[in-house]
C-alpha positions in Angstrom: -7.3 7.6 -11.8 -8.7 5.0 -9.4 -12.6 5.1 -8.9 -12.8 7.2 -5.4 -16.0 9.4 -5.9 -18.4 6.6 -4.3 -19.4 6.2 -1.0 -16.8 3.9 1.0 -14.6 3.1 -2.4 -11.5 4.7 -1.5 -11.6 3.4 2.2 -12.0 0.1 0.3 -9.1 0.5 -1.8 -7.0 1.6 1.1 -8.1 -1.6 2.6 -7.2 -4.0 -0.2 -3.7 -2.1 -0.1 -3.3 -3.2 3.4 -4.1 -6.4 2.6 -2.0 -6.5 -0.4 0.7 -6.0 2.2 -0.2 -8.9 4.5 -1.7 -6.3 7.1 2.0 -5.3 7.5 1.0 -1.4 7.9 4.7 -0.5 8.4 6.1 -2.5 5.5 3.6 -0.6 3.7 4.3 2.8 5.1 8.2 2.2 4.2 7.4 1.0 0.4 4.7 3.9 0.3 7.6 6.5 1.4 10.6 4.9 -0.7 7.6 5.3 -4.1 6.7 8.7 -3.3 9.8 10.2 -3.0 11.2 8.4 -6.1 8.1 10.1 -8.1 9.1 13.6 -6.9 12.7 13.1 -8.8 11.2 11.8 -11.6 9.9 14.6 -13.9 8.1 12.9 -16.5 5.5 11.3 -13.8 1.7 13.0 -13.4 1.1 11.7 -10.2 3.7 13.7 -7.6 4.6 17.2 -9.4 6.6 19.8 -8.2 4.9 23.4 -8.1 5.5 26.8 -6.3 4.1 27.9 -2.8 1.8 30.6 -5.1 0.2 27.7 -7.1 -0.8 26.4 -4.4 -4.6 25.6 -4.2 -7.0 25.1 -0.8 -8.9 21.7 -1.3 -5.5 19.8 -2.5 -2.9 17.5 -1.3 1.0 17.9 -1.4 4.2 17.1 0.0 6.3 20.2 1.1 9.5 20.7 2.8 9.5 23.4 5.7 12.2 25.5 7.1 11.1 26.1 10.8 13.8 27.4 13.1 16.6 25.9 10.9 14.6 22.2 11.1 14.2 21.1 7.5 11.3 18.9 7.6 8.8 17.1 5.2 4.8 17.7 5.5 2.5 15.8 3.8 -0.5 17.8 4.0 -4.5 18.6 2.6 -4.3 22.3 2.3 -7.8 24.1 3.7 -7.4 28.2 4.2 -5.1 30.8 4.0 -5.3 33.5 6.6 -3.4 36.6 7.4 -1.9 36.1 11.4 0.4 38.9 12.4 1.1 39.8 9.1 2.3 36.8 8.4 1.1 34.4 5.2 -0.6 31.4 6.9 -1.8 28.2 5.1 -3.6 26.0 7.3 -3.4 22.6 6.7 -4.4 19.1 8.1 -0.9 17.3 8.3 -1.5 14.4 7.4 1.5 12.9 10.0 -0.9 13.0 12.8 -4.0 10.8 11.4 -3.7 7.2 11.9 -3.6 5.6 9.1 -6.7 3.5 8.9 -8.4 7.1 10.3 -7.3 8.8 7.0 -9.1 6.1 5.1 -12.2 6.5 6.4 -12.2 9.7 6.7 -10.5 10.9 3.4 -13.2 8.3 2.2 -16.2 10.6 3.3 -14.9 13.6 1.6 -14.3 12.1 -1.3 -17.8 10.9 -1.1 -19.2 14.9 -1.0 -16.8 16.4 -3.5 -17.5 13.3 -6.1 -18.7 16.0 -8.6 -15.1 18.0 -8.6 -13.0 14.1 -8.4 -15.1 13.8 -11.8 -13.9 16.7 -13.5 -10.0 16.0 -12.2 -10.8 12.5 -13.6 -10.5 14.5 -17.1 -7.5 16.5 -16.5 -3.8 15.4 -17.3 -1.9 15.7 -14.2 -1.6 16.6 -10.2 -1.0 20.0 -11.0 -4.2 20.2 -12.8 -6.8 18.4 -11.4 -9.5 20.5 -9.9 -9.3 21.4 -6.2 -12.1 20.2 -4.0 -14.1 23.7 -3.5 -16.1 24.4 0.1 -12.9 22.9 1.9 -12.2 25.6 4.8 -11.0 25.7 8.4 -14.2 25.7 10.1 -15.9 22.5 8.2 -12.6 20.4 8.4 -12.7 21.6 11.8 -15.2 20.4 12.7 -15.4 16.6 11.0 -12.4 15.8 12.3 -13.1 16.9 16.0 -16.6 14.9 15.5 -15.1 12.0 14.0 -13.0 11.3 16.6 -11.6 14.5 18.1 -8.3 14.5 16.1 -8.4 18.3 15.4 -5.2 18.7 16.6 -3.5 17.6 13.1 -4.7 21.0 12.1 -1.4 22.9 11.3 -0.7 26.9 10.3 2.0 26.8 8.0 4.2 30.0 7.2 3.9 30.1 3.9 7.6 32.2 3.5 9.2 29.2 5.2 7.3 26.5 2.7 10.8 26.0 0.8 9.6 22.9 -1.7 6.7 22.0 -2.9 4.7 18.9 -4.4 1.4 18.4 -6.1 -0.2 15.1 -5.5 -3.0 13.7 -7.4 -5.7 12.1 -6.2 -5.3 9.0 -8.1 -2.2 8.7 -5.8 -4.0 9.6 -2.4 -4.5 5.6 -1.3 -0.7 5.4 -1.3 -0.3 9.0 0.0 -1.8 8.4 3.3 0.6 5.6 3.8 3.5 8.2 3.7 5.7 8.3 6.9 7.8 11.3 6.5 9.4 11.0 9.8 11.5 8.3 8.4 13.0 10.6 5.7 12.9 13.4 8.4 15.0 11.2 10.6 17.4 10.2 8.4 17.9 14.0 7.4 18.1 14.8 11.1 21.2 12.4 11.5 22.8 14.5 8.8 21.9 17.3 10.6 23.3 15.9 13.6 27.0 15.2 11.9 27.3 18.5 10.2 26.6 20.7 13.2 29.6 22.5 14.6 28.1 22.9 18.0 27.8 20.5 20.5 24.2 21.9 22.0 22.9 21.8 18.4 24.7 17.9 18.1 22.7 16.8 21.9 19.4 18.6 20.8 19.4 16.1 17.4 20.5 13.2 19.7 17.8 13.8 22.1 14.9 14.1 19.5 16.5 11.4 17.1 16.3 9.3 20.5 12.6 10.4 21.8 11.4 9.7 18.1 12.6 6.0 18.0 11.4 5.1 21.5 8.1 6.7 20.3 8.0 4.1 17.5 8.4 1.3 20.1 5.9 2.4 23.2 3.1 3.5 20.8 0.8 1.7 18.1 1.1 3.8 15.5 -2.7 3.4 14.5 -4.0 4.9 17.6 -4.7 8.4 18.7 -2.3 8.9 21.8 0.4 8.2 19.3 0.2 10.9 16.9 -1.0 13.3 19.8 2.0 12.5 21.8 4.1 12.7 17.8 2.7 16.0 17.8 3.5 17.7 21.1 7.3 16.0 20.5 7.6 18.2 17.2 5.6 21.3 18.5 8.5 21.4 21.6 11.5 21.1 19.7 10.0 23.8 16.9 9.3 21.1 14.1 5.8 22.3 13.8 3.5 25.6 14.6 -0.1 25.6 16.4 -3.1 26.3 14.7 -4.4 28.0 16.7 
């Protein structure tokens, strides 16, 4: 497992990644996404793991696959509390889609930095599924860094936990590359398929439009800067891909 319990080392890392890359963040973001997803079909890796929504620990990373309203989409997410909303099963989560990705360097990099002792300990254990979940994490105190480090609270996200239909453990070792993910390209492409097998023609235009509003997204926006992945957001949150936190 990489080094990441010192102040600054895993923002570092993430660094030397980027540079490894020629600066070329999206190059890096579609190698990133192509390796991840190629560890979660192969069984015998400890770095991406498949588990069950009841395994499921507050203070760890994973990749899960969400049913809401029919939309099939991939999270990749740091889970921090489970709460009970209208009798409902909620996990609250910072998606990890809505943090630039320099941001979740730096700030990944901090909490690192105050859960070292607990990165120790996983330092010993076999695999993603095992490694020790950062304790103290909870709604209020990631809250409240991310609003104070830069006001990017929003990536906060309630997740019904009935409708979490797949679901990955991810190690820590493998969080420098993790942030890199950009599910939106694998939710795209599933989207398209989507698009073809519908037998209605709203369902067909409502793909269309998103598939559409997603690319020019891509092309208006820096994807490293906050109005980005606040206007990403408020896209999915209309068209039912995600639910507030609030």
């Amino acid at each position: 497992m990489p080094d990441i319990n010192k102040r600054e080392e895993f923002e570092i890392m993430c660094l030397h990644l980027i540079e490894k890359y020629n600066k070329n963040i999206g190059l890096l973001a579609i190698e990133t996404t192509k390796e991840i997803f190629r560890l979660t079909r192969d069984t015998s890796n400890k770095y991406v793991m498949e588990t069950t929504v009841k395994k499921m620990n507050l203070g760890k990373f994973y990749l899960i696959r969400y049913n809401y309203n029919g939309n099939k989409i991939w999270c990749p997410i740091f889970a921090i509390e489970y709460k009970i909303v209208k009798n409902k099963n909620i996990l609250y989560a910072i998606n990890l889609d809505y943090l630039p990705y320099k941001y979740k360097a730096k700030f990944f990099g901090k909490i690192f930095y105050l859960f070292k002792d607990e990165i120790l300990k996983s330092e010993k254990m076999g695999n993603a599924k095992e490694e020790y979940p950062l304790k103290g994490v909870n709604f209020d105190r990631m809250y409240k860094a991310l609003k104070a480090n830069g006001g990017y609270d929003f990536a906060i996200t309630a997740f019904d936990m009935s409708k979490i239909k797949k679901v990955y453990a991810v190690s820590l070792g493998m969080v420098y590359r993790f942030i890199f993910l950009n599910t939106k390209m694998v939710n795209s492409e599933q989207m398209e398929v989507e698009k073809i097998n519908a037998t209605d023609i709203d369902t067909q235009k409502k793909y269309e439009e998103l598939i559409k509003i997603l690319e020019d997204l891509d092309k208006e926006y820096n994807i490293d800067v906050k109005d980005y992945y606040k206007q990403l957001k408020a896209i999915e949150s209309k068209y039912k891909l995600v639910e507030n936190a609030g």
